[in-house]
N, C-alpha and C positions, 0 to 999 in steps of 0.2 A: 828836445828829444820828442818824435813822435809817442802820442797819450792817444788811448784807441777806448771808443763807445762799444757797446752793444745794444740797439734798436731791439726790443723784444715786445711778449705782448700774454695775456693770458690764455688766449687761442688762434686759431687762424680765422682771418675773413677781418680783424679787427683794422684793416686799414696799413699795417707796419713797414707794406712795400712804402706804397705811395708815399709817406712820410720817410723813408729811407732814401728814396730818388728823392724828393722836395729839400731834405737837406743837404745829401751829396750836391746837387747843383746849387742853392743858397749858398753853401761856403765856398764852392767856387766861384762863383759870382762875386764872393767878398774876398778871392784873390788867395783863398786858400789852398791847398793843394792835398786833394781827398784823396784815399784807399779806401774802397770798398773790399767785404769780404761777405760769404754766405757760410752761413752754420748751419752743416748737415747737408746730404745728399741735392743736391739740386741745380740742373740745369739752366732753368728758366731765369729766374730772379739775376744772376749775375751777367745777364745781358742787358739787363735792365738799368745796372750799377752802373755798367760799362758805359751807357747811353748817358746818364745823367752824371757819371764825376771825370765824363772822357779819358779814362784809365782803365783797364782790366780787371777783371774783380775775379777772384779764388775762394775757391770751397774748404772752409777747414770743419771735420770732422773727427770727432772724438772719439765715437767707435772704430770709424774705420783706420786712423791714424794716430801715429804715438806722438807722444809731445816735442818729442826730436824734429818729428817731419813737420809739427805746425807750426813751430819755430820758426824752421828753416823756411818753409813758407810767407810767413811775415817777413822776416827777414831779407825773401829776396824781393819784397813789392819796393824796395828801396826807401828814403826817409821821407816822409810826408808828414804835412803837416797835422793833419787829425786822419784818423783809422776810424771808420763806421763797419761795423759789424751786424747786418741781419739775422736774426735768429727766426727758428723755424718752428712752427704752432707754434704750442703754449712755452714758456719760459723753461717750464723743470719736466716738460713733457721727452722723455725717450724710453728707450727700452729699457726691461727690466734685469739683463745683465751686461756689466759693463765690459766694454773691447780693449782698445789700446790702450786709450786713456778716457775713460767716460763712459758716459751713454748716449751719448749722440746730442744730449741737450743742450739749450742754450746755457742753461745755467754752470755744466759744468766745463765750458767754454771760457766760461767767465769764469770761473773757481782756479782754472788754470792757466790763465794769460792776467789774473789780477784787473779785468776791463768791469767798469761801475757797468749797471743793464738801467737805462731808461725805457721804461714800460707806457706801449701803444696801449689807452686805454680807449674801447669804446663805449660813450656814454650814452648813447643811443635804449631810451625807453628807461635810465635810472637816473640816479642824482644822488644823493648823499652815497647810496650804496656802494658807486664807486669807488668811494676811500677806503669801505670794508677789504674790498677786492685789494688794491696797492696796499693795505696795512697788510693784508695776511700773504702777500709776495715777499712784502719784504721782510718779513719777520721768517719764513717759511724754512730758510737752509742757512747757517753758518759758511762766511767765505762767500756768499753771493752777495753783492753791493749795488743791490736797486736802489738808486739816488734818487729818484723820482719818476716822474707818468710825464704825456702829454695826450693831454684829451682829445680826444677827436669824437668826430659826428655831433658837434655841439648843433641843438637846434635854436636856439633863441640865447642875449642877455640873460632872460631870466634863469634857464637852463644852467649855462657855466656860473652865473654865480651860487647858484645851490651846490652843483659838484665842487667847485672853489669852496665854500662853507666848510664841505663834508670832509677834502682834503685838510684846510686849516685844523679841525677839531684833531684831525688823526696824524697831523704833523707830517703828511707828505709832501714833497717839496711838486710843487707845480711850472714844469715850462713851457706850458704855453698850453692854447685851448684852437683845436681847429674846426672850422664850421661846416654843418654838414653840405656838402656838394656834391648834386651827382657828376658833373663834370670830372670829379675828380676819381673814377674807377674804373680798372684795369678790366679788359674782357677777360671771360675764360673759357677753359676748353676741358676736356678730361682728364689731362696731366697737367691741369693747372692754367695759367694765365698764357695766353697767345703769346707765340715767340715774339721777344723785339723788332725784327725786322720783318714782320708781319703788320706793323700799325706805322702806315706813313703818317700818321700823327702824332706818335710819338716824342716828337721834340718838343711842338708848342704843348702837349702835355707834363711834359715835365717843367717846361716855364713856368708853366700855372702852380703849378705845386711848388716850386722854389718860390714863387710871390708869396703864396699864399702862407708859406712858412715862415718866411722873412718877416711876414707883416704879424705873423701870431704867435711865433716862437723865438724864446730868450736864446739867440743863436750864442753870444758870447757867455752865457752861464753853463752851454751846455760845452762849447769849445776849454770853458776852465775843467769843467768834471774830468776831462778825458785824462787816462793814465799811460804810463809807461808799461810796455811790454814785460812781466813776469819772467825775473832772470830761469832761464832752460837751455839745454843743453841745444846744441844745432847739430847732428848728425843725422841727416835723412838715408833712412830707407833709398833704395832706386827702386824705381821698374822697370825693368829692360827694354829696348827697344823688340815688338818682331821682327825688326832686318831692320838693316843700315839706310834701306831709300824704299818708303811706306809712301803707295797709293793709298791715299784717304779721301775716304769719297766725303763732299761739304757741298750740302745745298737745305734747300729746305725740306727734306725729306732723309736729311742725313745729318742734324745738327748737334748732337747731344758728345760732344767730345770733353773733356777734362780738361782743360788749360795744361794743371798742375802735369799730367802724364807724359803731352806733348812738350812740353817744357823739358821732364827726363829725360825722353826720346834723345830731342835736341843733345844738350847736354852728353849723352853717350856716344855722338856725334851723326846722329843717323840726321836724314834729313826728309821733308816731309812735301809729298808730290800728292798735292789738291785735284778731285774731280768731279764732276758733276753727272750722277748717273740719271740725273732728272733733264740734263739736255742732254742726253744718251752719249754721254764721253765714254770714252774707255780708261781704263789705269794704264799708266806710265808706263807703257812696256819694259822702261829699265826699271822699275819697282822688284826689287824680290820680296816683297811683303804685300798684303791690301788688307786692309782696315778699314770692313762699315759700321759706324759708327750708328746709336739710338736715334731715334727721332719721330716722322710721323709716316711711314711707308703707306699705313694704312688711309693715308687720304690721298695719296698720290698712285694707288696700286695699278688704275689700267692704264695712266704713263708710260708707267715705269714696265707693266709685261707688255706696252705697246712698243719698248725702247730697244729693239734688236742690236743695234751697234753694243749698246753695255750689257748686253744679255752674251751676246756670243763672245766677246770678248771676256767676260767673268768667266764663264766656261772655260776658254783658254787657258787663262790663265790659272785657275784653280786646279790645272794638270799636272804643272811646273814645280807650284810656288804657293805659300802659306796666305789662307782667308781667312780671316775672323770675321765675325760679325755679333755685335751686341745690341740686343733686344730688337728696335724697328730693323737694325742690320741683318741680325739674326733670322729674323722672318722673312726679310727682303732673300736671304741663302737657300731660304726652304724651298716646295714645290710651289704650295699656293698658297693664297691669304684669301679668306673672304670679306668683303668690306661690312659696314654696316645695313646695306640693303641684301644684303645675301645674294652678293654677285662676286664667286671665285676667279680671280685672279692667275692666273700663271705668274710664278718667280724665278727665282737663276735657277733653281732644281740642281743649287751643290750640296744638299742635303735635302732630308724624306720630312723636314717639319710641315705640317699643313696647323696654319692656323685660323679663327676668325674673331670676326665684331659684330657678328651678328645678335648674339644673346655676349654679351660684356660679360667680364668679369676679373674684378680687380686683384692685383697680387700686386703686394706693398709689403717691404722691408726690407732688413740687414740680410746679407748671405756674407759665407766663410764657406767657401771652399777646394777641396783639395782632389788636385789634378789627377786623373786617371791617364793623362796622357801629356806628354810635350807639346805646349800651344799660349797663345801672347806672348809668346817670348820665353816663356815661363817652361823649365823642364819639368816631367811626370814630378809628383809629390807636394810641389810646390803647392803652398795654406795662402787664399788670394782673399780680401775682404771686398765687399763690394754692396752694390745695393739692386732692389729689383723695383720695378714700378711700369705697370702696363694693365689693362684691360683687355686683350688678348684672350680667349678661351684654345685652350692647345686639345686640335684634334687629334693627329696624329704626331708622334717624334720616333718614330723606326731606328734610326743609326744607334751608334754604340754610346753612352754615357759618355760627357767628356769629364765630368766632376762628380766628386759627393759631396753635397751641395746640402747644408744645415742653415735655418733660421738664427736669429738672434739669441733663442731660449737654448740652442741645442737639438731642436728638434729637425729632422729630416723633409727637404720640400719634394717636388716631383720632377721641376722646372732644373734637371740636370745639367744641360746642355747638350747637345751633337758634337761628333766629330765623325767624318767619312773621309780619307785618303788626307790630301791637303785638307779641307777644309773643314774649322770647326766654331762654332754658336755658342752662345749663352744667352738668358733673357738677362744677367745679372749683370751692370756697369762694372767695370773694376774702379777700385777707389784706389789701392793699394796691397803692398803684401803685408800678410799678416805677421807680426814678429810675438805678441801676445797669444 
């Protein structure tokens, strides 16, 4: 029976990707056959999964989803030999009120799938201390089963045997010590780590890290830790398709799609017509839907207003026929964008958003919210979870609200949405419908 990990760690920055590729490809190498998964909102990292255990890797979320749909989710990666799960920052880091089932953290990921959390630790600048650290994780929640750490950023011999020392006195189980490399680190960018198909090096990078894992970490002690899935119910939630044959635009200025969503779509039998508005395609004219999806509009913007074919064409077709667009989407629908040198852009101008990058500023969290109108598929009323994450400063948003649109606490944000005629915006990904 598949027995599934959760990779975790006490913050972000502590190494937990790279050691999460390094293993997914190590057990494959050793003929095993991996699932990747990411815990909590995120794009980036499960391409990353993808790349290194040659599998698809899905988002399960505990705020935004009930235990039915992460079930079901597990459930349909089919059986595999070990489940590695990524958690997101710190271990027992989320919000402070809980959604479907949780708070979004890794820990109560693990509270609710029964998976032990081995803890990325970075030992960089301490040594004994870092037992303190693993002793008060795992002491920290009842129902969270942190089995043990693997060190990383070890600088010297003498280094890991102090942290080893410090672990011994404190009775944490240790597997493995990894050495510090800079070779071994991911670039970043605003939203995080550069997309996988952005590093043609990417492969012999993740080689290095599967050696380097293999050669310093007790692969079969951590292959025993791994558990069985937490008996739960399987009745997923759906989310409708917006139409039966969905123009989706997919490039690198359009990459931020859900697996899990597309997956529903399928499933309700719609079917799904690929474009690229960054080589000025246009959508499928037998589309009755178009869906642009997040990404990075804003480094591609005088392209993309230099791209007349997908510019007139969006027009057309946004006369007919339902556009959505979320977040880079969403701004790509608006008038203009201005980039980060303070040079505006022309956009499809199916909607009055004007936004910029010129002075940043970040807007990060859960949203909940509830439709002021029929749009994704979803009729007026419809309670939608989702998440928001961009650096965007919003100049202008003229059209009508499409949501009211609350943070995690309850409280009300600004970042509504558009809607005008066919077409309507959100800056907020959907995750799911809210049933909680």
């Amino acid at each position: 029976m598949t027995g599934g990990l959760i990779i975790s760690a006490p913050a972000s920055g502590t190494g937990k990707t790279t050691v999460t590729l390094g293993l997914a490809r190590a057990f494959v190498n050793a003929g095993r056959r991996v699932q990747c998964f990411k815990s909590g909102p995120d794009y980036i990292d499960p391409a990353f999964h993808a790349a290194a255990s040659r599998r698809r890797s899905v988002n399960l979320d505990t705020w935004a989803m009930g235990p039915a749909q992460i079930a079901d989710l597990i459930g349909q990666a089919g059986q595999n030999d070990l489940i590695l799960a990524e958690g997101s920052m710190g271990l027992f880091d989320g919000v402070a009120i809980p959604g479907e089932a949780g708070n979004g953290s890794s820990a109560d990921l693990s509270a609710l799938t029964g998976w032990p959390v081995v803890v990325v630790l970075d030992c960089a600048g301490q040594a004994q201390t870092a037992a303190a650290v693993a002793r008060g994780l795992i002491g920290f929640r009842a129902g969270v089963d942190v089995a043990g750490v693997i060190l990383n950023r070890i600088a010297s011999p003498r280094h890991e045997a102090l942290v080893r020392h410090g672990m011994d006195e404190a009775g944490v189980r240790v597997f493995g010590a990894l050495p510090r490399l800079k070779s071994l680190s991911l670039p970043e960018r605003h939203l995080g780590l550069v997309q996988a198909q952005e590093l043609p090096e990417l492969e012999s990078f993740i080689a290095e890290a599967a050696e380097v894992i293999a050669s310093h970490v007790d692969l079969h002690g951590l292959a025993a830790l791994a558990r069985p899935l937490a008996e739960m119910a399987r009745l997923a939630p759906q989310v409708p398709p917006p139409g039966q044959r969905i123009a989706l635009a997919k490039d690198a200025a359009f990459s931020f799609t859900y697996p899990h969503l597309v997956d529903q779509w399928l499933a309700a039998g719609a079917s799904i017509l690929p474009f690229s508005p960054l080589a000025d395609e246009a959508p499928d004219d037998s589309a009755d839907a178009c869906w642009l999806p997040g990404g990075y509009p804003e480094l591609h913007a005088g392209l993309l207003a230099s791209n007349d074919r997908f510019r007139v064409a969006m027009q057309r077709f946004a006369q007919t026929r339902p556009v959505h667009g979320e977040c880079g989407g969403y701004m790509a629908m608006g008038a203009g964008l201005v980039d980060a040198k303070g040079q505006r852009h022309q956009m499809l101008g199916l909607l009055g958003l004007e936004t910029s990058f010129e002075k940043r500023r970040m807007h990060l969290g859960y949203r909940l919210a509830n439709l002021r109108a029929d749009a994704l598929g979803f009729a007026a009323g419809a309670r939608l979870r989702g998440h928001e994450f961009h650096y965007a400063t919003i100049l202008a948003q003229p059209d009508l609200p499409l949501a009211d649109v609350v943070d995690a606490t309850g409280s009300s944000v600004a970042e509504t949405g558009s809607r005008r005629d066919q077409a309507s915006g959100t800056f907020f990904h959907l995750i799911a419908k809210a049933q909680a």
